[in-house]
Every structure is written in structure tokens, then in C-alpha cells.
N, C-alpha and C positions, 0 to 999 in steps of 0.2 A: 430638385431642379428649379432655378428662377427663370424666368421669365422677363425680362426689363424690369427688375425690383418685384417681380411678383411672384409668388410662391405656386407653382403647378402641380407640386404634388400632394397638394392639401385637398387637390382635384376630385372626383369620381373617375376610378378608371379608364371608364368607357369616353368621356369626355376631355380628358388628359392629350392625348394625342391628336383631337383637333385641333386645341390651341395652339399645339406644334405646329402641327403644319399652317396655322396662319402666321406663324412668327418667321417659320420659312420662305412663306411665298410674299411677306410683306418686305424681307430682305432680298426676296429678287426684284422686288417693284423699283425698290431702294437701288441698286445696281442698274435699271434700266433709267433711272431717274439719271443716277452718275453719267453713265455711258452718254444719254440722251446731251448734258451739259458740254460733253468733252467731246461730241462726235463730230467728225469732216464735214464741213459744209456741200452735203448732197442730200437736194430734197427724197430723195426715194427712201436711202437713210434714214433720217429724221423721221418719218410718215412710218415708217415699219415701226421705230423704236417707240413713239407715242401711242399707237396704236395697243403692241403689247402690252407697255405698263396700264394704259387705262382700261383693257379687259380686265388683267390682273384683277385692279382694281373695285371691278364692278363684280366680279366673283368674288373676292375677299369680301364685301358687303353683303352679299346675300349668303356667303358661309356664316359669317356672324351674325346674321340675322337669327338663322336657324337656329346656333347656340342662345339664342337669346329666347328663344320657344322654347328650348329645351330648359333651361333655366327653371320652367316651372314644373316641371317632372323631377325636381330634387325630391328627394324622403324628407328631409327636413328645410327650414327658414335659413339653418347657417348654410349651409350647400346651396343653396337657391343665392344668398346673397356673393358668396362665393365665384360663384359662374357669372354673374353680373359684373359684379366688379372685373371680372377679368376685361368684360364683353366690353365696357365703358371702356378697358385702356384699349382695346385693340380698336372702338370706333372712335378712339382723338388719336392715334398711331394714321389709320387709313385718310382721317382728313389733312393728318396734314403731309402725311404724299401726296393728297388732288391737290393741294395749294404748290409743292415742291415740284409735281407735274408741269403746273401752269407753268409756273416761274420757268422753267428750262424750256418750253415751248416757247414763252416771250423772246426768254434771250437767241434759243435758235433762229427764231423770224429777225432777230438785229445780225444775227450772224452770217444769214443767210444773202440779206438784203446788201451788206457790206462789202460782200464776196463778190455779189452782181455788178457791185457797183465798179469793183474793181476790175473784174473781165473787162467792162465795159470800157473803162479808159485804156489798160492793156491795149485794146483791140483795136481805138483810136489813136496810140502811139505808133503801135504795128504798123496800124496801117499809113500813118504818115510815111513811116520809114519804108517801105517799098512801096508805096503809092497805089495802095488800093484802091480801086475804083468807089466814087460816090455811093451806087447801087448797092455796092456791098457790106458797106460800112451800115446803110440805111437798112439790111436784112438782119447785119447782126444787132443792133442797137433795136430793130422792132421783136427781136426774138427774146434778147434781154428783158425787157420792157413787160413783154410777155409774161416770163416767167415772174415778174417780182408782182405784178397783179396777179397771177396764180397764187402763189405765195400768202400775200397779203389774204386773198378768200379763205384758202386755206385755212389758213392762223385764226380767221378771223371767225370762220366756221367751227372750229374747235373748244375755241375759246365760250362762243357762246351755247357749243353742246354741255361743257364745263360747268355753267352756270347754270343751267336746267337742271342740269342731275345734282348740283348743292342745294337747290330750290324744292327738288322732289325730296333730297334725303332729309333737309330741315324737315318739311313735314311728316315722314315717315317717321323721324325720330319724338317727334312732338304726337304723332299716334302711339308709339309703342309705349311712350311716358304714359298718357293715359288707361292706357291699356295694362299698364304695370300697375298703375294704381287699383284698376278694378280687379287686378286679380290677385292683390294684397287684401279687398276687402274681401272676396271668393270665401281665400285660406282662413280670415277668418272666421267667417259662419260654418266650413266645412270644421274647422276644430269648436266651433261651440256643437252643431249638430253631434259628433262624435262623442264628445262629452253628455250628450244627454240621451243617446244611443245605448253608453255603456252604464248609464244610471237607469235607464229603463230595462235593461238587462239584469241588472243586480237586482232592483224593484221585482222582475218577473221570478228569479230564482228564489226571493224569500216568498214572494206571495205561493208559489210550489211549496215551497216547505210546510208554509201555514196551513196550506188547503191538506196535505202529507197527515201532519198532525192532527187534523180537526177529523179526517177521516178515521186515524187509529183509535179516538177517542169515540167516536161513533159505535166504530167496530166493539169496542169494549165494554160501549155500554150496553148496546145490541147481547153480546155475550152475557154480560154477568144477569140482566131481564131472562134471558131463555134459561139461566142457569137457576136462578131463586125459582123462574116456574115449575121447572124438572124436577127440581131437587129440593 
């Protein structure tokens, strides 16, 4: 099975079927992304649909995070590198749906603001044409008004929660770099340790054997002394 050019079944088992499901759930992000681009100009709408993909989103980053812990619970260096690499393409996959996030939120706020604008004359032609009163025209045009400052906060609220969490995960990723490094240099002192584990080991079983030997020698000599006295 590939993966976006990458091979999953070169996997561990047990860790196979997560990267599934984050290719799964980064393809519904992908869909809410689309949707979000193509959706009716209605704020309620919109605010649902951004909403979900950027949970998604922030779940999809703390699931790869985890694989990226798990990474060093491989048996071996190629399996460890393995699971990394996967982890590297699914975290430039997740940034750049927060980037394809933004972008459909921008344009929904032009699409939105346009739509306003258009009621808004609508409502002034209208109301030329059967002669609505002053008063009324001045409720609908402050209720318009209204919402495109809602709107604007909105978008603009978003945008800059957007930019905290790129600013949080820059450094998150710049800690785990470090952190990958120290625990590169771990594996190695754990494989020299282990190497000198199993030399002291082999050391201990000859020095048994020698002590083995020096005893039957002992014993023998001990013997053949009681024997010339006896005999």
C-alpha cells in the first residue's frame, strides 16, 4: 500500500493503520477545505465549516506527534527512520491545509462582505420602488452594517488564532528537532553500553572456565599427594 509516494507497508504493524487513518482524516480536512471555498454566502455556515476542519486539524497534529514518540520505540535505526519520514510528510501535508484553511476563510470574508453589500443596494432599489419609509431603510442598512463588523471581527479573530498556533507549532517542531537529536545521541551510548555488556559477559564465562580448570588441577594435585602418601 502507498501512501502519497510512500510506502506503509514497509511499516510495523501496529503502527500501519495510524498513518491510515491520518491520510483519512487529512482527506476529510481536504473536503471541508473544498466545501468551505464553494459554500452559500451564510455566516452560520461558514463558522461551522471552519470550525471543523481546524479541530481536525489540531487533532491530526497531536496524533503525529504521538507517532513521532513512538518512533523511538522502533527495534531497530531503519524502523525509527521509517516512521519519521512518514511523520515529516504527514507534518508538510497538515501545514499546508492550515495555509489552504486560511486562504478559503479570506476569500469567504470577500464573499461574504460582497453579498452584504449587495442586499444592501437590493434593499435601497426596493425600497425606492414602493417607497419605503426613511426609518426603514436606516434599520436595514444599520443591521447590514452590523453584520459586516461582525464579520470582519470574526475573520479577523481567526485569522489571528491561525497565527499563534503556526508560531506555537514552529516551536514545537524546533523542540522535537532537538530532542530528536539527543535521542540519536541516547541510541548511541545505549549500543556502545550493550556492546560492552556483552564483552563483559563473554570475559565473565571464560574467566568461569579458567577458575573451572585451575580447580580440577588443584583437585589432582591434592589427589595424586594423598596418593604417593598412601601408597
Amino acid at each position: 500500500a502507498e501512501e502519497d509516494g510512500l510506502d506503509i507497508s514497509v511499516l510495523a504493524p501496529d503502527i500501519r493503520p495510524r498513518f491510515k487513518a491520518l491520510s483519512k482524516d487529512e482527506l476529510a480536512v481536504q473536503a471541508l477545505v473544498h466545501d468551505l471555498r464553494h459554500c452559500q454566502p451564510d455566516q452560520d455556515l461558514v463558522d461551522s465549516l471552519h470550525a471543523q476542519a481546524r479541530q481536525k486539524i489540531v487533532t491530526l497534529r497531536d496524533r503525529t506527534k504521538e507517532l513521532e514518540r513512538l518512533s523511538v520505540e522502533q527495534d531497530s535505526e531503519k524502523d525509527r527512520q521509517l516512521v519519521l519520514q512518514h511523520v515529516r510528510h504527514h507534518q508538510a501535508q497538515q501545514n499546508s491545509l492550515q495555509q489552504s484553511l486560511r486562504q478559503a476563510s479570506l476569500e469567504c470574508q470577500q464573499l461574504l462582505e460582497q453579498h452584504q453589500r449587495s442586499l444592501l443596494l437590493e434593499a435601497a432599489n426596493t425600497g425606492s420602488r414602493t417607497e419605503v419609509t426613511d426609518r426603514a431603510m436606516a434599520e436595514s442598512a444599520s443591521r447590514v452594517t452590523d453584520t459586516l463588523l461582525h464579520l470582519r471581527q470574526t475573520m479577523a479573530g481567526v485569522v489571528a488564532r491561525d497565527e499563534d498556533t503556526m508560531h506555537v507549532l514552529d516551536e514545537s517542531s524546533s523542540v522535537v528537532r532537538n530532542v530528536d537529536g539527543d535521542l540519536i545521541g541516547m541510541g548511541s551510548i545505549v549500543a556502545q553500553s550493550k556492546h560492552l555488556v556483552n564483552k563483559y559477559g563473554r570475559r565473565q564465562v571464560t574467566d568461569c572456565m579458567l577458575i573451572a580448570l585451575a580447580l580440577l588441577i588443584f583437585l589432582a594435585t591434592v589427589v595424586y599427594i594423598v596418593h604417593k602418601r598412601l601408597f
